[in-house]
C-alpha positions as a Markdown table, in Angstrom:
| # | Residue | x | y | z |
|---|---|---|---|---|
| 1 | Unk | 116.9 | 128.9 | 90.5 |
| 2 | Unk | 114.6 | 126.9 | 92.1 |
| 3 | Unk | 114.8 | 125.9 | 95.9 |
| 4 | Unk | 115.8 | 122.3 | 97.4 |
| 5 | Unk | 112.1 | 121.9 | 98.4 |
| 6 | Unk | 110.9 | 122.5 | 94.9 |
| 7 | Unk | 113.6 | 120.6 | 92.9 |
| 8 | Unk | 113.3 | 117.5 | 95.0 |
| 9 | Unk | 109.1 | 117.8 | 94.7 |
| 10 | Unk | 109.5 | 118.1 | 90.8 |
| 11 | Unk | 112.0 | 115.6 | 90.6 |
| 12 | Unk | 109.5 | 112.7 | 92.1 |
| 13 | Unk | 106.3 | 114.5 | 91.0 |
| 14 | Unk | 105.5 | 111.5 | 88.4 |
| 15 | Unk | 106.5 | 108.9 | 91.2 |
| 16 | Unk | 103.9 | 110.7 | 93.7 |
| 17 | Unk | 100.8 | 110.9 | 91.2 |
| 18 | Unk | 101.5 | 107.2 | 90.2 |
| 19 | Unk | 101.6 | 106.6 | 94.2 |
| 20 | Unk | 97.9 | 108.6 | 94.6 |
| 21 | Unk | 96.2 | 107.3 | 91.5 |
| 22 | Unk | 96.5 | 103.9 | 92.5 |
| 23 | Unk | 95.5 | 103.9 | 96.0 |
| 24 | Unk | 92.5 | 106.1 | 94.5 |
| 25 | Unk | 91.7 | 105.3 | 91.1 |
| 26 | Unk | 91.2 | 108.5 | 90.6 |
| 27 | Unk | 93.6 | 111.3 | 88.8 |
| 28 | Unk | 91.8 | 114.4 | 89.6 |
| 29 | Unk | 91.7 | 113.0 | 94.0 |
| 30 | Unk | 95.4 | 111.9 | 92.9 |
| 31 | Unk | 96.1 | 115.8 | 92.0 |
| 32 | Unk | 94.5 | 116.8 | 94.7 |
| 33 | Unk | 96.6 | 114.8 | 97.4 |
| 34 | Unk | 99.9 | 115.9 | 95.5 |
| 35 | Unk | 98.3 | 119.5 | 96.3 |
| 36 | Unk | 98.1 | 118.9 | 100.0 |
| 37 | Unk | 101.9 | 117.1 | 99.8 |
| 38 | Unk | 103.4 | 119.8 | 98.7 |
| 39 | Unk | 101.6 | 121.9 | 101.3 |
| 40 | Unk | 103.1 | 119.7 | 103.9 |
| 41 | Unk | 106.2 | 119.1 | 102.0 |
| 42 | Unk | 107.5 | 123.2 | 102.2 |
| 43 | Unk | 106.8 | 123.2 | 105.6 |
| 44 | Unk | 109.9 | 120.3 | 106.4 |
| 45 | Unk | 112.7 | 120.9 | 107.9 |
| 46 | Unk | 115.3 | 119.1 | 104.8 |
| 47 | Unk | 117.9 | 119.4 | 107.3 |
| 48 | Unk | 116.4 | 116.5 | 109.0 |
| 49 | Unk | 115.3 | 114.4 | 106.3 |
| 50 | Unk | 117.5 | 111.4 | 105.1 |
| 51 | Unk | 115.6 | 109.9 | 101.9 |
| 52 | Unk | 113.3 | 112.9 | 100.1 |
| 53 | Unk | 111.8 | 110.3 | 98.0 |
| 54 | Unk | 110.8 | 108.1 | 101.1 |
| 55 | Unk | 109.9 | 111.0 | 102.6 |
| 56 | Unk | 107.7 | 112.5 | 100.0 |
| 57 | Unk | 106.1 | 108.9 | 99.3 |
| 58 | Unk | 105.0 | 108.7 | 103.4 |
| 59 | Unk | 103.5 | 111.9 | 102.8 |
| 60 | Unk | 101.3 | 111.2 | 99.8 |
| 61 | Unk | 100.5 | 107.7 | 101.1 |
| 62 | Unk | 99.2 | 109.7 | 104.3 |
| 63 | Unk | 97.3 | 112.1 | 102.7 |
| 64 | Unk | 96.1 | 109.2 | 100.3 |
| 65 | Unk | 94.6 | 107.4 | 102.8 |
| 66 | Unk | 92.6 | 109.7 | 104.1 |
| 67 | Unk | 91.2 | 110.9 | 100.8 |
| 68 | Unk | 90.4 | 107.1 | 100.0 |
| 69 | Unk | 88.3 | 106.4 | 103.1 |
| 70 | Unk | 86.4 | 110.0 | 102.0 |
| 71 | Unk | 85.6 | 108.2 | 98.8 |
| 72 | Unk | 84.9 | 105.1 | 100.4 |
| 73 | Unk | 82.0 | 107.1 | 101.1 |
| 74 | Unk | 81.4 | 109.0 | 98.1 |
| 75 | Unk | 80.9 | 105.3 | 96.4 |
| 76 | Unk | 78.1 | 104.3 | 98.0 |
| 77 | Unk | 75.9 | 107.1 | 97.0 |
| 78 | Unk | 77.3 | 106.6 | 93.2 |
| 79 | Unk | 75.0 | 105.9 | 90.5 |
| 80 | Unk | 75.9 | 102.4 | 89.2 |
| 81 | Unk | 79.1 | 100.8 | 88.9 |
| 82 | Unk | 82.1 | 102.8 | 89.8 |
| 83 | Unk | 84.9 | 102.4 | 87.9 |
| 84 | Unk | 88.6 | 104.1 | 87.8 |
| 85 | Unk | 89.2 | 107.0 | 86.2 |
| 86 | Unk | 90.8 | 106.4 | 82.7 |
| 87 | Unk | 94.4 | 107.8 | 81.8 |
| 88 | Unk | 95.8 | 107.7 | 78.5 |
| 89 | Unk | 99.6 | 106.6 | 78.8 |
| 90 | Unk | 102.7 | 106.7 | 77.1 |
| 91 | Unk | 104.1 | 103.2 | 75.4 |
| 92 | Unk | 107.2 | 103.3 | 78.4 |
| 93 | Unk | 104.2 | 102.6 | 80.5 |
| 94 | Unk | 103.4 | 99.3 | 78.6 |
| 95 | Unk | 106.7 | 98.8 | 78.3 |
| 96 | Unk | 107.3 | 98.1 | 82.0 |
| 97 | Unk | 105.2 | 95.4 | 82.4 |
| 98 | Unk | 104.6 | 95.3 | 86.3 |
| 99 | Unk | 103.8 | 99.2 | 86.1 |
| 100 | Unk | 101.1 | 98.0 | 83.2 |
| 101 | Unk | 99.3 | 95.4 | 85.3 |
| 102 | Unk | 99.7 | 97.4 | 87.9 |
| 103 | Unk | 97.9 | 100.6 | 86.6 |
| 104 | Unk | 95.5 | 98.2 | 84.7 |
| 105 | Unk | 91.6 | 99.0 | 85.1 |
| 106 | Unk | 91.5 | 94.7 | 85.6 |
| 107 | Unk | 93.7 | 95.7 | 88.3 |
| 108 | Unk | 92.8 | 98.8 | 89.9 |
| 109 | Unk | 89.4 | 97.1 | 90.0 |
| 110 | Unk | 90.8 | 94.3 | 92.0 |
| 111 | Unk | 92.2 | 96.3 | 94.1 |
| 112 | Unk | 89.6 | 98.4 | 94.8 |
| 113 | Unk | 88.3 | 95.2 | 96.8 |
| 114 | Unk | 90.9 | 95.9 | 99.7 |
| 115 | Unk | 90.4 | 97.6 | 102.7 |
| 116 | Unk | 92.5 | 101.3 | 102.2 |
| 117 | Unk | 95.7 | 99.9 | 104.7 |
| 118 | Unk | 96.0 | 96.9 | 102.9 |
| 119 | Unk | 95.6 | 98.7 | 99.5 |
| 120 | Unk | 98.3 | 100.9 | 100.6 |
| 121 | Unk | 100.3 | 98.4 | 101.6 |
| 122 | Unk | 99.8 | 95.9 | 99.2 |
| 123 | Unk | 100.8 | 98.7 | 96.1 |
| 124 | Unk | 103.8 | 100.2 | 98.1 |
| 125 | Unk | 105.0 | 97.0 | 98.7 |
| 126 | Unk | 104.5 | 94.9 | 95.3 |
| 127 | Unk | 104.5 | 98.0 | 93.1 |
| 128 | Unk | 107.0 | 100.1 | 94.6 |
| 129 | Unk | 109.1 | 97.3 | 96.5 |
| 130 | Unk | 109.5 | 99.7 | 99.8 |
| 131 | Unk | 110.8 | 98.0 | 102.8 |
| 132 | Unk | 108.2 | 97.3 | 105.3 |
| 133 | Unk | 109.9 | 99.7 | 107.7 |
| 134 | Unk | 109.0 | 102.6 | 105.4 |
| 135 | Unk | 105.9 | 101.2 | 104.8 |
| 136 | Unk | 105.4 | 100.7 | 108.2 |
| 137 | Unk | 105.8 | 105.0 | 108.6 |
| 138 | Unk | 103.6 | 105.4 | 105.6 |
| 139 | Unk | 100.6 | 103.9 | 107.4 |
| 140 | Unk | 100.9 | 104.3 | 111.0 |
| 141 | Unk | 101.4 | 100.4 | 112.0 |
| 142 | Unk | 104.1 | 98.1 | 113.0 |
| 143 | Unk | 106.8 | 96.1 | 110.4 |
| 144 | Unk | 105.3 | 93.2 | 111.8 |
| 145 | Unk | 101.8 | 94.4 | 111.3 |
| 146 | Unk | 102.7 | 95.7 | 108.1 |
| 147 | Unk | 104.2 | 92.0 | 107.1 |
| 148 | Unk | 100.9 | 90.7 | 107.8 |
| 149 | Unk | 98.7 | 93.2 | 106.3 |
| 150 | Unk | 101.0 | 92.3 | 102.9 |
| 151 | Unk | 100.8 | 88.4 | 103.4 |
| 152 | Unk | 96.6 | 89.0 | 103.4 |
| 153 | Unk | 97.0 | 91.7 | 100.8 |
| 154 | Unk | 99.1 | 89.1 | 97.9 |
| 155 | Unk | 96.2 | 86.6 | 98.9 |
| 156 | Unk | 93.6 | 88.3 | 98.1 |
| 157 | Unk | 95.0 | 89.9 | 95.5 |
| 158 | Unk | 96.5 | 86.8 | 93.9 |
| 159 | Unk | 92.6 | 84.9 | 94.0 |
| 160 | Unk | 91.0 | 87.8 | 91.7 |
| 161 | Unk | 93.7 | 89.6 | 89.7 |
| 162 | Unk | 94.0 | 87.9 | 85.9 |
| 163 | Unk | 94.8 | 84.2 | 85.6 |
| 164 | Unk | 97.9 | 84.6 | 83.4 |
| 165 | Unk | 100.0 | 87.3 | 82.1 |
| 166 | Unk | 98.1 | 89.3 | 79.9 |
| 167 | Unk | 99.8 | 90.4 | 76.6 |
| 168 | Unk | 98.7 | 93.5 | 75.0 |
| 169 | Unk | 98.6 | 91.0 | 71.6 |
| 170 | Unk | 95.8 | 89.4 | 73.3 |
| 171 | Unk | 94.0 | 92.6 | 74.7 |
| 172 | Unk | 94.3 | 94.1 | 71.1 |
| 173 | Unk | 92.9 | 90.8 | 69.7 |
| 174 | Unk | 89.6 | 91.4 | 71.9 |
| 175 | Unk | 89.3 | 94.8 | 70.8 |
| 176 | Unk | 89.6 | 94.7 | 67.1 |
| 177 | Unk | 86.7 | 92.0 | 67.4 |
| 178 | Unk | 85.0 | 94.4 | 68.6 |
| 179 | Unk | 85.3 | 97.1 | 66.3 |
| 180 | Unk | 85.0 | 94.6 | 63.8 |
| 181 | Unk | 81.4 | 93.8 | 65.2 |
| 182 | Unk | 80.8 | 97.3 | 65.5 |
| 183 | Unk | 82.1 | 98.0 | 61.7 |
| 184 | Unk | 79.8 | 95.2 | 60.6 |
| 185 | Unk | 77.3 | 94.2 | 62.8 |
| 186 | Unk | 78.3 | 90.9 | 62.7 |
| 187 | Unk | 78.8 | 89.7 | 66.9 |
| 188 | Unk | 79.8 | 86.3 | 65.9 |
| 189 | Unk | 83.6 | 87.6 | 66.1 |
| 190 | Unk | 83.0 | 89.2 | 69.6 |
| 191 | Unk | 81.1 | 86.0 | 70.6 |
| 192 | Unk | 84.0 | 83.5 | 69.6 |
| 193 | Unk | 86.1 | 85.7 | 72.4 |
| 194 | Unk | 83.5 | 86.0 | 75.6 |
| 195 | Unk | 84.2 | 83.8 | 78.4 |
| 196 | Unk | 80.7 | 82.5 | 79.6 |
| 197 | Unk | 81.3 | 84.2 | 82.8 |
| 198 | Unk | 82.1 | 87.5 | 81.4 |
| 199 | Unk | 81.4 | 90.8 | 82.9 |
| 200 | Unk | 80.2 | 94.4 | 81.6 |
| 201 | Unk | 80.5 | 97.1 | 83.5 |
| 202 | Unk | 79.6 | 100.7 | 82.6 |
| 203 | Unk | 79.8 | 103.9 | 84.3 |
| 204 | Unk | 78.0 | 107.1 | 83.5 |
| 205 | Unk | 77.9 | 108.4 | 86.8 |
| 206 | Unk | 73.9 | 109.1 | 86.6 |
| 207 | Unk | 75.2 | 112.7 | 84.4 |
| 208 | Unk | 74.8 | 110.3 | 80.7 |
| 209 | Unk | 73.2 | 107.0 | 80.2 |
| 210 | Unk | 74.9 | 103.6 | 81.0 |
| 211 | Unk | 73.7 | 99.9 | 82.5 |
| 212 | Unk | 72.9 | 100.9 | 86.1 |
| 213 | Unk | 74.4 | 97.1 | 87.5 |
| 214 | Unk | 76.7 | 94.4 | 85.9 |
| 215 | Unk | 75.5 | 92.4 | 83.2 |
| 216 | Unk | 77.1 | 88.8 | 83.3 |
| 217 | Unk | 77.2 | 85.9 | 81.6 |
| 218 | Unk | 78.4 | 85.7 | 77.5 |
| 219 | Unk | 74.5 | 85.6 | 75.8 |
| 220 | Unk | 73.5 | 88.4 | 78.7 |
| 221 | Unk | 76.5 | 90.7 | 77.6 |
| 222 | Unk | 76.3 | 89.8 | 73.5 |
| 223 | Unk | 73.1 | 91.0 | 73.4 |
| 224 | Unk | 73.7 | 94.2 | 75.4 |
| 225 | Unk | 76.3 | 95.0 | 73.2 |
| 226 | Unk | 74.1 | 94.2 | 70.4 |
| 227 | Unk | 71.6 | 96.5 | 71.2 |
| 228 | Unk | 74.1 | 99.4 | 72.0 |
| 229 | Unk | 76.6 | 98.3 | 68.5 |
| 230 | Unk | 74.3 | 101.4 | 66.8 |
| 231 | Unk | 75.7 | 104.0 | 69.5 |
| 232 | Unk | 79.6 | 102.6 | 68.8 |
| 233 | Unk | 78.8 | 102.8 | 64.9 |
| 234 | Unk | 77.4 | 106.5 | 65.3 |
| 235 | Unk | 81.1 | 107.8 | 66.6 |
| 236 | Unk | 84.6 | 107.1 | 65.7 |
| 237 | Unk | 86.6 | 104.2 | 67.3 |
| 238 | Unk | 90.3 | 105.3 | 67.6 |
| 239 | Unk | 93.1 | 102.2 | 69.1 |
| 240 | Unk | 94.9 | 104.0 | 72.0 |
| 241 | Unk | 96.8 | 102.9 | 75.2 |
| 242 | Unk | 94.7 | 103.4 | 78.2 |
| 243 | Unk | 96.1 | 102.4 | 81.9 |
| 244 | Unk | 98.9 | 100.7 | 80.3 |
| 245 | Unk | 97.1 | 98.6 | 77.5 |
| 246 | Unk | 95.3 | 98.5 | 74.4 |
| 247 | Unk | 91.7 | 100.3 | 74.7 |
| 248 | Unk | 89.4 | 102.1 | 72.3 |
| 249 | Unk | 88.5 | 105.4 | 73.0 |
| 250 | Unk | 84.8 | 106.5 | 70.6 |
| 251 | Unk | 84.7 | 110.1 | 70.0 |
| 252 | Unk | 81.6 | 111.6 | 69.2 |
| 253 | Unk | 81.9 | 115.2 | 66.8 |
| 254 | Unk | 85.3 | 115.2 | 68.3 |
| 255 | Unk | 84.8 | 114.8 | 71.9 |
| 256 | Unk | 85.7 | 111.6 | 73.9 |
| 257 | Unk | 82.0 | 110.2 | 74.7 |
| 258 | Unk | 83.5 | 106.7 | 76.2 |
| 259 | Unk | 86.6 | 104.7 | 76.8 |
| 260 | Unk | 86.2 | 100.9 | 76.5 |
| 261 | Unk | 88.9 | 98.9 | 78.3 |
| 262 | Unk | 89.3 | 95.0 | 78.2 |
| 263 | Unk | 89.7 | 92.3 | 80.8 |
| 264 | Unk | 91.3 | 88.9 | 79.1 |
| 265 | Unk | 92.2 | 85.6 | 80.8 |
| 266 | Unk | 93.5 | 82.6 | 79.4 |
| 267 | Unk | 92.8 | 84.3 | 75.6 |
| 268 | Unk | 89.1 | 85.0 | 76.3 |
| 269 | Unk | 87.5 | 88.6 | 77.5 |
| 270 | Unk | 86.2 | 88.3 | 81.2 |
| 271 | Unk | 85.6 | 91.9 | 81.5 |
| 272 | Unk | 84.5 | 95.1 | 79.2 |
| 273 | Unk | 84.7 | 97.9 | 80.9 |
| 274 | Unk | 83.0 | 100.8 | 79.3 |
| 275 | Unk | 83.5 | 104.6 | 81.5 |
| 276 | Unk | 81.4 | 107.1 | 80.2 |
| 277 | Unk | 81.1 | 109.8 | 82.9 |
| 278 | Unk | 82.2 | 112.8 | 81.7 |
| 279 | Unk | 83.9 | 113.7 | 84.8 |
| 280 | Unk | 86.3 | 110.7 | 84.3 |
| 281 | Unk | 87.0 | 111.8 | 80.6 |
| 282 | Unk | 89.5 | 114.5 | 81.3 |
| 283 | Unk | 92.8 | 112.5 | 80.8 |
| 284 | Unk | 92.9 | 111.1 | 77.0 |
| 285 | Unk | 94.2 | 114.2 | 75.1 |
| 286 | Unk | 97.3 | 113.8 | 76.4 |
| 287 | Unk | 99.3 | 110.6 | 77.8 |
| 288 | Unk | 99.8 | 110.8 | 81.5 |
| 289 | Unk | 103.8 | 110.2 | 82.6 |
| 290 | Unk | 103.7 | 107.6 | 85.4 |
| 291 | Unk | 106.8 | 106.3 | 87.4 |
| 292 | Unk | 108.1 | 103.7 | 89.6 |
């Protein structure tokens, strides 16, 4: 029989990783702070604890943090655009629709433009809907600073995150015109869905080859893609849920090769993000359980 220690971990592991990977963007650094709160976590007195899941949440946030200013730094000496590590998820995941933006790459890539306390505030807060006072433990900072850090947080958030609620409908619409360019050649279908300001994004992580900057603009992007369609063709394109959405996932002689995501506002794609680094590619044989 397991102890109280273990059965309470367990019971809110899900809840914890969920925590990590989004103030990180990263599930192997999110495993790796659930490591060190369960190091901290057998050496509490429960006796003195009120609320385990509070308790467990202050710890990974904690840990969190300082993992996130460590990357912080890792960033700036990586090779081209960063981008989070992908996580093929379960359909409850879409099903919960704040838990699907929330986990989004759109999103995690927006929030990646936050300082790491108003990240963690912002996502405890909005995501998680903790009282400030918790919060306010979590970080090391006052309820009132914590109120304010939030207030800046929404703001910011709120200027860059998608302009609408994105349906998965829409998401899958962008995707199947590209296959369908892929399967044919033919970019005029992708083309009719680019916003002119689109972005590409691609991340190999200097280990396999992808654009080392972001190519905007719709012509700038269509003809990118056009000269990479022959790399898409070569594999297999499989439909899967990725971060909470429709994404496609090529496979080359079996193995995942890349995971292509989409960014749609107002019906048109604003963003294709394409993650190639193998190091990120760990997650899509089997759907991650996340949890609110």
């Amino acid at each position: 029989m397991a102890d109280p220690a273990t059965e309470a971990f367990v019971a809110h592991r899900n809840l914890l990783f969920t925590v990590a990977y989004q103030l990180l963007g990263s599930a192997a650094d999110a495993e790796d702070v659930l490591q060190e709160t369960w190091l901290k976590w057998v050496g509490v007195d429960l006796g003195g604890v009120r609320d385990q899941r509070a308790y467990l949440v202050r710890i990974t946030t904690r840990q969190a943090l300082m993992r996130l200013r460590a990357l912080g730094r890792r960033k700036e000496s990586y090779v081209g655009p960063w981008l989070p590590e992908p996580l093929l998820t379960a359909p409850d995941v879409a099903e919960d629709v704040e838990l699907a933006d929330s986990v989004s790459m759109a999103m995690l890539l927006v929030l990646e433009t936050l300082g790491p306390a108003e990240r963690a505030v912002f996502v405890l807060r909005e995501v998680f809907d903790l009282g400030y006072g918790e919060i306010a433990e979590a970080v090391g900072k006052s309820p009132a600073a914590v109120r304010q850090i939030a207030h800046r947080a929404r703001s910011h958030v709120a200027a860059r995150r998608p302009r609408g609620p994105v349906s998965p409908a829409a998401t899958r619409d962008a995707l199947e015109a590209f296959r369908v360019a892929v399967e044919t050649g033919d970019l005029r279908h992708l083309l009719g869905i680019l916003a002119p300001d689109v972005v590409f994004l691609g991340d190999g992580g200097g280990v396999v080859r992808a654009v080392l900057s972001p190519v905007a603009g719709a012509g700038e992007v269509a003809r990118l893609l056009a000269a990479g369609l022959g790399n898409f063709a070569a594999g297999t394109l499989q439909a899967a849920q990725v971060n909470g959405y429709p994404a496609l996932i090529l496979r080359r002689d079996g193995e995942v090769d890349t995971v292509l995501a989409v960014r749609v506002d107002d019906g048109l794609v604003t963003g294709l993000y394409a993650v190639r680094n193998p190091e990120k590619l760990s997650r899509l044989e089997e759907a991650t359980v996340l949890r609110r």
